[in-house]
C-alpha positions as CSV (number, residue, x, y, z in Angstrom):
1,X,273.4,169.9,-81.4
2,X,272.4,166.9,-80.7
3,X,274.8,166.1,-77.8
4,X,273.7,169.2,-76.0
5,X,270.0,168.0,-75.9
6,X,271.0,165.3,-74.4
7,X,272.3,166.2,-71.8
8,X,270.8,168.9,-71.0
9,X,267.6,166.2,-70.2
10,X,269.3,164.1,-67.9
11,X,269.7,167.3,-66.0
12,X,266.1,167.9,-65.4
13,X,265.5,164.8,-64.6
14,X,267.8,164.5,-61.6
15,X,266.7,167.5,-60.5
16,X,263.1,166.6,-60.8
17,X,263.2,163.6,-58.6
18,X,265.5,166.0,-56.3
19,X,262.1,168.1,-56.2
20,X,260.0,165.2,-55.8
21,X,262.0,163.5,-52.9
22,X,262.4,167.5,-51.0
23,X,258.8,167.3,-51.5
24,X,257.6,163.9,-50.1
25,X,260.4,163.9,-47.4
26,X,258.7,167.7,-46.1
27,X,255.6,166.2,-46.5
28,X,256.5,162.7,-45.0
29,X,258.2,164.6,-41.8
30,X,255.0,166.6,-41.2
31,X,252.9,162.9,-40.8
32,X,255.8,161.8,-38.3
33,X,255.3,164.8,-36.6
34,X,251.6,165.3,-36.1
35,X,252.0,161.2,-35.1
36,X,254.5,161.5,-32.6
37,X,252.2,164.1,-31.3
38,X,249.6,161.8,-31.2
39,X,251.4,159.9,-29.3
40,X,252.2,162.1,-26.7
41,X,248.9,162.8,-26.3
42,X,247.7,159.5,-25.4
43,X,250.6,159.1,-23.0
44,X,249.8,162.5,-21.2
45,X,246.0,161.6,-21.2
46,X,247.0,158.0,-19.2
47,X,245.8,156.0,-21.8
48,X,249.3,154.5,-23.0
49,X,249.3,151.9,-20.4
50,X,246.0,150.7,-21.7
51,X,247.8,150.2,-25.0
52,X,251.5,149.6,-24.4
53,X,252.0,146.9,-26.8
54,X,250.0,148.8,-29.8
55,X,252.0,151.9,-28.5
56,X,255.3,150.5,-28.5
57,X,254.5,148.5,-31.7
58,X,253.8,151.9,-33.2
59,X,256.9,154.2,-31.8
60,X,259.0,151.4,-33.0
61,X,257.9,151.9,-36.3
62,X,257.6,155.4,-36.4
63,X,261.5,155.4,-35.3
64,X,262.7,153.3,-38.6
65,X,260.2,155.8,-40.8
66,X,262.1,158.5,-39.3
67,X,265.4,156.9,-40.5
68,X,263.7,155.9,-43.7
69,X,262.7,159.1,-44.6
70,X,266.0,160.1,-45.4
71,X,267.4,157.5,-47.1
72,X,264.2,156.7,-49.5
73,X,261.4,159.1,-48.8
74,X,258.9,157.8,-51.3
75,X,258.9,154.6,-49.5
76,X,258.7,156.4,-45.5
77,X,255.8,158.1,-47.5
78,X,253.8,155.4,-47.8
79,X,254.3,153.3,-45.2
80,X,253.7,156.7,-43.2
81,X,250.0,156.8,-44.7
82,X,249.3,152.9,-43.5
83,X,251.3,153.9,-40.0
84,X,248.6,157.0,-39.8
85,X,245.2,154.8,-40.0
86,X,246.6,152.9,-36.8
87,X,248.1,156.2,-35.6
88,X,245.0,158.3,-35.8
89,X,243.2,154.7,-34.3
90,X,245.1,154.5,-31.5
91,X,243.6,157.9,-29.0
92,X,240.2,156.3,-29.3
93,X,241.1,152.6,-29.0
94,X,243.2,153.6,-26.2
95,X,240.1,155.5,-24.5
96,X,237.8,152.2,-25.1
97,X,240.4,150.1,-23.6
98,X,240.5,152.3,-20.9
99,X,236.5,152.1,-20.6
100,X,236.8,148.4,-20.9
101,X,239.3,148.3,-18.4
102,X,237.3,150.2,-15.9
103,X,234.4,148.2,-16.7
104,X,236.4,144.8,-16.1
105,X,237.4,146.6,-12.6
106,X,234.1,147.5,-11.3
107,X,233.1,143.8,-12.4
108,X,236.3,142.2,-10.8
109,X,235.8,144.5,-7.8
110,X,232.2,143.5,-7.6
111,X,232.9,139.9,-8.3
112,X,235.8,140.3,-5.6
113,X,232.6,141.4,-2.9
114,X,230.9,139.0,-4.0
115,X,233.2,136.2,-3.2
116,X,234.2,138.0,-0.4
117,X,230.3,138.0,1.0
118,X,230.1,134.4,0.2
119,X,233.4,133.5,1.9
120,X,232.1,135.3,5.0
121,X,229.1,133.6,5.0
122,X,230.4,130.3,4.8
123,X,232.7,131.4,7.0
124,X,230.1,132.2,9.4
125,X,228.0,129.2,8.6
126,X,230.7,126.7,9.3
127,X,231.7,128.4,12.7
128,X,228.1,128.3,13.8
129,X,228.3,124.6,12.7
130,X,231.4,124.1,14.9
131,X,230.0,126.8,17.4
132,X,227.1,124.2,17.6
133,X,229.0,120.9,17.7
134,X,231.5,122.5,20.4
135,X,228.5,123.0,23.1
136,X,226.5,119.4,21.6
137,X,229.9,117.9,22.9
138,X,230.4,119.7,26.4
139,X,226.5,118.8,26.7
140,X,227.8,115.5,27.0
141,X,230.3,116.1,30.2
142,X,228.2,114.8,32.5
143,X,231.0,114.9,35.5
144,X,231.1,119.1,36.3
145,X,234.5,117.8,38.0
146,X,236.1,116.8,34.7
147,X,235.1,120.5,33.0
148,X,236.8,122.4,35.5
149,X,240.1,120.2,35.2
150,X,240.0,120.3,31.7
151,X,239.3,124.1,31.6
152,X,243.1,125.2,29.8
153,X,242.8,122.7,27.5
154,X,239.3,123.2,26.3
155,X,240.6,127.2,26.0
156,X,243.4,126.0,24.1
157,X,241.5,123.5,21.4
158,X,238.9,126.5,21.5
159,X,241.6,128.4,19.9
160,X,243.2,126.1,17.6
161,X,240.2,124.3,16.3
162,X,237.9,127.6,16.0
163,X,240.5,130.4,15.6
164,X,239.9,132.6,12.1
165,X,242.6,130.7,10.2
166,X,241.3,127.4,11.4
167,X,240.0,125.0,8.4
168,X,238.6,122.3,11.1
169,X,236.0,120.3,10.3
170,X,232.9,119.3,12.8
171,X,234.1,115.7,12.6
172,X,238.0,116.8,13.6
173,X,236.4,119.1,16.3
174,X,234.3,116.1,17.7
175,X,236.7,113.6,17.8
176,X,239.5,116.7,19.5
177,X,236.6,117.3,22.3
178,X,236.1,113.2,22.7
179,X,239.5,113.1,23.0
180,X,240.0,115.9,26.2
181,X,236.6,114.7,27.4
182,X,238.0,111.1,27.8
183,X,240.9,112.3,29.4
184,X,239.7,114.2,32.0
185,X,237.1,111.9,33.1
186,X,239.9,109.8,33.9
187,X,241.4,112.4,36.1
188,X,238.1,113.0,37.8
189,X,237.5,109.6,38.5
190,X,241.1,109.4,39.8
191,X,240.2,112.3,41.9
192,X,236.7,110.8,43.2
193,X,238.4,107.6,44.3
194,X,240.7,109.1,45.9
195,X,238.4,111.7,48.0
196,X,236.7,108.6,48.2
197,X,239.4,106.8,50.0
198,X,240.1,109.4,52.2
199,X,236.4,110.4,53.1
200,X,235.5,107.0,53.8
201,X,238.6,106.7,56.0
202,X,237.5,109.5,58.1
203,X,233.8,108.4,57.9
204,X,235.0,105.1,59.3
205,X,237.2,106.9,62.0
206,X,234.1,108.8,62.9
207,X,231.5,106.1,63.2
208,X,234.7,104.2,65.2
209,X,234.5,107.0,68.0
210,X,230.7,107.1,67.7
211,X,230.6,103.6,68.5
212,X,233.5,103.9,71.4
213,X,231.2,106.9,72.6
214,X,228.2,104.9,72.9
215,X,229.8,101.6,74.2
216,X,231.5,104.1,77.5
217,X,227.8,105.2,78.2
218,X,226.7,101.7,78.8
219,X,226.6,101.0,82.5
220,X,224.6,98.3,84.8
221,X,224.5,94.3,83.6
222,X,225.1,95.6,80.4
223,X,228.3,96.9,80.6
224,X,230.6,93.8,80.8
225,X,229.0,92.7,77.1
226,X,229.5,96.5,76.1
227,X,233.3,96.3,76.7
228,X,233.8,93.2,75.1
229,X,232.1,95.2,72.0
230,X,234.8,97.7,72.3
231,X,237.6,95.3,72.8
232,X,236.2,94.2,69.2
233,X,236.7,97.7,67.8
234,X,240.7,98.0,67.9
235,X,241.1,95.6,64.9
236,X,238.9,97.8,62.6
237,X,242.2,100.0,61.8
238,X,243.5,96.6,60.0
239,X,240.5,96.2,57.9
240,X,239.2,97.3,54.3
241,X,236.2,100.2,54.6
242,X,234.1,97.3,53.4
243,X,234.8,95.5,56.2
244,X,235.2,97.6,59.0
245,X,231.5,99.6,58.2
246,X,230.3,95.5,58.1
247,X,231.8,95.1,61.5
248,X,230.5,98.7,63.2
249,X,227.1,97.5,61.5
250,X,227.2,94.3,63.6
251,X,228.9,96.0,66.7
252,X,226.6,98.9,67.0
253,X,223.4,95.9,66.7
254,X,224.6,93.9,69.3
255,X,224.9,96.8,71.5
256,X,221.9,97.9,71.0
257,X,220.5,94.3,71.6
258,X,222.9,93.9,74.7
259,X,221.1,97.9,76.0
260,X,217.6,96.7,75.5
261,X,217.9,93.4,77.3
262,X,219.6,95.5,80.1
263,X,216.3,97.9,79.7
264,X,213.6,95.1,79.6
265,X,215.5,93.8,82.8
266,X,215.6,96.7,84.4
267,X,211.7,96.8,83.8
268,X,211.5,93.0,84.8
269,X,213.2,94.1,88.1
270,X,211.1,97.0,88.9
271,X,208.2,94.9,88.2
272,X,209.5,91.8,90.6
273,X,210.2,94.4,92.7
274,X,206.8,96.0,93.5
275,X,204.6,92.8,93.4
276,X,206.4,91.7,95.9
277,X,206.1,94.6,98.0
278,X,202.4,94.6,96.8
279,X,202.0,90.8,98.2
280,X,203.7,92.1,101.7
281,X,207.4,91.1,101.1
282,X,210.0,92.9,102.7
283,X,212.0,93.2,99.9
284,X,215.9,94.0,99.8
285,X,217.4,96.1,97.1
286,X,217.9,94.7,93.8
287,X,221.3,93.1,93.3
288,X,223.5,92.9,90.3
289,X,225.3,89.4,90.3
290,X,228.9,88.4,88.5
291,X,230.0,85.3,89.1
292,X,232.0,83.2,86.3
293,X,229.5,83.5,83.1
294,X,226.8,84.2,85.6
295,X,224.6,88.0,85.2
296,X,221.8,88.2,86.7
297,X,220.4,91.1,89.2
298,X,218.9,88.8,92.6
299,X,215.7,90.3,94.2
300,X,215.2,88.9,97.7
301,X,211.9,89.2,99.7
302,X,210.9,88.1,103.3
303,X,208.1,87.7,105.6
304,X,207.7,88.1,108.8
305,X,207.0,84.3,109.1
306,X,210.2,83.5,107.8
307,X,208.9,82.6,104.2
308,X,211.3,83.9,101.4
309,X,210.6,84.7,97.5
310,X,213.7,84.7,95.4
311,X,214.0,86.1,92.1
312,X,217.2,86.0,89.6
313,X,216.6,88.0,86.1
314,X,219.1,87.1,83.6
315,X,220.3,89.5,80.9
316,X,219.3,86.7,78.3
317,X,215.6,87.3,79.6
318,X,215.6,84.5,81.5
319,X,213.3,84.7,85.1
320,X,214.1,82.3,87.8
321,X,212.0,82.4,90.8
322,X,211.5,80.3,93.9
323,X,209.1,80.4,96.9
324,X,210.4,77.9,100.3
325,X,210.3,78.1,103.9
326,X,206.5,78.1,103.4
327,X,204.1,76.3,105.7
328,X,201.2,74.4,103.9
329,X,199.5,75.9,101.1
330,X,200.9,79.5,101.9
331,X,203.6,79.0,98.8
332,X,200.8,78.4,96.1
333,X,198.8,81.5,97.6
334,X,202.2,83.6,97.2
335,X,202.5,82.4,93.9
336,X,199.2,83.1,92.5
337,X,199.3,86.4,94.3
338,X,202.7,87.8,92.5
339,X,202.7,86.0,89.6
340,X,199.8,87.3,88.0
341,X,200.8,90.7,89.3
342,X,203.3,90.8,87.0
343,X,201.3,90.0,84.3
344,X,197.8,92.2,84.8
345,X,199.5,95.6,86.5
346,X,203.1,95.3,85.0
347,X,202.7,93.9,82.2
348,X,205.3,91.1,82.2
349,X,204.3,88.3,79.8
350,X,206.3,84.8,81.4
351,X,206.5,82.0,79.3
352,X,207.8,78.8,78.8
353,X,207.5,78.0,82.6
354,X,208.7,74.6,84.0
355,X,209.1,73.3,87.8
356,X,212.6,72.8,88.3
357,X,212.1,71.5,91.9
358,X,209.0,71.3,94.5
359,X,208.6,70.6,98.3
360,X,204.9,68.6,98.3
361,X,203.2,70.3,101.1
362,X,203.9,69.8,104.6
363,X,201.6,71.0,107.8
364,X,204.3,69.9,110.2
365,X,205.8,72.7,111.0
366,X,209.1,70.8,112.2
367,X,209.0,69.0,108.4
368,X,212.1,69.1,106.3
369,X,212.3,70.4,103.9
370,X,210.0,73.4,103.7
371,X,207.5,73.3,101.2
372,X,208.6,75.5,98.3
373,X,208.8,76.3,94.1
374,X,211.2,77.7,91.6
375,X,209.8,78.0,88.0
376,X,211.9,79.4,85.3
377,X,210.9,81.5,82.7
C-alpha cells in the first residue's frame, strides 16, 4: 500500500511543474510578442534611429529570452517582466529623443545662421577694410604713368589678395601694393628719361634750325659776324643737351647783339646821312666797308667849295668823323651845324669824343694842309 502512494505522488508532481512551465512559457511568449511588437512600432514610427543603442540593447535581449523560454521558462518569465518596464519605456523615450533631437537641430541650424551671419559680416568688414587700404594705397601713385603700366598686375593682386577665399591681411595687402607701386615707378621713370632723352634731342634739333633760320635772315654789316655764329652751330651734334641749349643760349644773344648794333647803325647812318644833307652836303650813298677786321659803312659829303665831311660808323658803335679842305673858320661852323643835328632832331647821343688830328686854321687859301677835324666817338 504504501509503495503505491508513493509513487503515485511523484507523478503529480512532474506533472504539476509540466502545468506550471506550459503555463509560464504561454504566458512568457505572449510578453515576447506584444514586445517585439513594440518594437516594430517604434521602428515603423522612425523613432528607432533616435534610440538604436537602447533598441538594439533590447532586441538582443529579447532574442536570448526567446531561446530561454524554452529551456527554463520560469526564469525567461521574469527577466521578461524587467525586459517589459524598458520595453513599454522605450515608444515614449524614443518620441522625446526625437523631440530633443529636433530641438538640438532647430538650435544647431540656428546657431549654424548665426555663425554664418557673423562670418559674413566679418567677412564683409575685413573686405571693406582691405577695400579701403587698396584705394589709401593707389591714393599714393602719384605718377598716372606708373598706374597704367602696372594695370595687369594690380588686376592680378586684386584677385589674389581680395578674391573670396583670400585670408589677406591689410598689412600683407599694403606691403603687395608698395611692392608693384615701387616697381612701376621705376619703369615710368625709365620711360620719362627716356622720352626725355629723345624730346630734348629733338627740342635741341629744333632750336638748332631756329637758330640756322635766323642767322640766314641776317644781311648788311651784320652778316659776316652772323655766319661766323652759324659756323659755331655744327659742333652742337657733339655735345650733351646741357651743353648744346648753353651754347644756342649764347649764340642766339650774340646774334641778337650783333642785329641791334647793325640796327642802331643803320639808324646812326640815316641820321649822318640827313644832317649832312640838312647842312648842304652833297652826300654820296652810304657805303658798307670790308677790309681785313675793318666794318664800317663810309658816308661821304661834298661842297661845292671843295670842303668834304667824312663819316665811318663802326658796327662796334664807334663814330669817326672828319671835316678838311676847309678854308678858315668854315670847318668849326660845319661842325657845330651837323653835330648837334644829330643830337636835337635825330636823336644821336655821341660820347667820349677826342681830337685825333687838327689843321689850326689857315686863311691862305694856297696853305697846306687844309684846315680840318676828325673826332671819334
Amino acid at each position: 500500500m504504501s509503495r503505491h502512494f508513493e509513487a503515485q505522488y511523484r507523478i503529480e508532481r512532474k506533472r504539476r511543474q509540466e502545468l506550471f512551465n506550459q503555463r509560464v512559457r504561454e504566458t512568457t511568449r505572449s510578453y515576447l510578442d506584444r514586445y517585439r511588437g513594440v518594437l516594430d512600432d517604434v521602428q515603423s514610427q522612425g523613432l528607432g534611429e533616435y534610440v538604436e543603442a537602447e533598441y538594439s540593447a533590447i532586441e538582443r535581449e529579447l532574442s536570448h529570452l526567446t531561446r530561454l523560454v524554452e529551456s527554463d521558462p520560469a526564469a525567461a518569465r521574469d527577466m521578461s517582466i524587467e525586459l517589459g518596464r524598458r520595453v513599454h519605456a522605450l515608444p515614449r523615450h524614443a518620441r522625446g529623443m526625437r523631440q530633443a533631437f529636433i530641438q538640438a537641430q532647430r538650435e544647431a541650424e540656428e546657431a549654424a545662421r548665426e555663425a554664418e551671419r557673423v562670418r559674413v559680416e566679418q567677412q564683409a568688414k575685413a573686405r571693406q577694410e582691405l577695400e579701403i587700404a587698396w584705394q589709401d594705397e593707389l591714393t599714393t601713385w602719384a605718377d598716372p604713368l606708373a598706374r597704367q603700366l602696372a594695370f595687369k598686375s594690380l588686376s592680378e593682386a586684386r584677385s589674389r589678395l581680395m578674391g573670396t577665399s583670400s585670408r589677406v591681411s591689410v598689412d600683407d595687402l599694403r606691403a603687395a601694393l608698395k611692392a608693384v607701386k615701387v616697381e612701376y615707378d621705376k619703369k615710368s621713370q625709365q620711360i620719362r628719361e627716356q622720352e626725355s632723352r629723345v624730346a630734348e634731342a629733338s627740342a635741341t634739333e629744333e632750336t638748332l634750325q631756329l637758330c640756322r633760320d635766323q642767322i640766314a635772315l641776317v644781311g648788311g654789316g651784320a652778316a659776316e659776324r652772323a655766319q661766323a655764329l652759324g659756323a659755331s652751330l655744327d659742333a652742337v651734334g657733339k655735345m650733351s643737351p646741357e651743353d648744346a641749349a648753353k651754347h644756342l643760349v649764347e649764340v642766339t644773344r650774340e646774334l641778337d647783339s650783333a642785329v641791334v648794333d647793325e640796327s642802331c647803325r643803320r639808324e646812326v647812318v640815316q641820321a649822318v646821312y640827313r644832317a649832312l644833307e640838312d647842312a648842304g652836303f652833297v652826300t654820296e650813298k652810304p657805303r658798307l666797308v670790308r677790309e681785313g677786321d675793318a666794318n664800317e659803312v663810309v658816308i661821304h659829303g661834298r661842297r661845292p667849295a671843295g670842303a668834304q665831311a667824312l663819316f665811318k660808323v663802326e658796327l662796334s658803335g664807334k663814330l669817326n668823323y672828319k671835316f678838311d679842305h676847309y678854308q678858315g673858320s668854315a670847318c668849326k661852323k660845319d661842325i657845330d651845324t651837323v653835330l648837334p643835328r644829330l643830337q636835337s632832331i635825330y636823336g644821336i647821343e655821341l660820347s667820349t669824343e677826342r681830337v685825333l688830328w687838327e689843321n689850326p686854321d689857315d686863311k691862305d687859301s694856297d696853305a697846306k694842309p687844309q684846315p680840318g677835324m676828325t673826332r671819334e666817338k
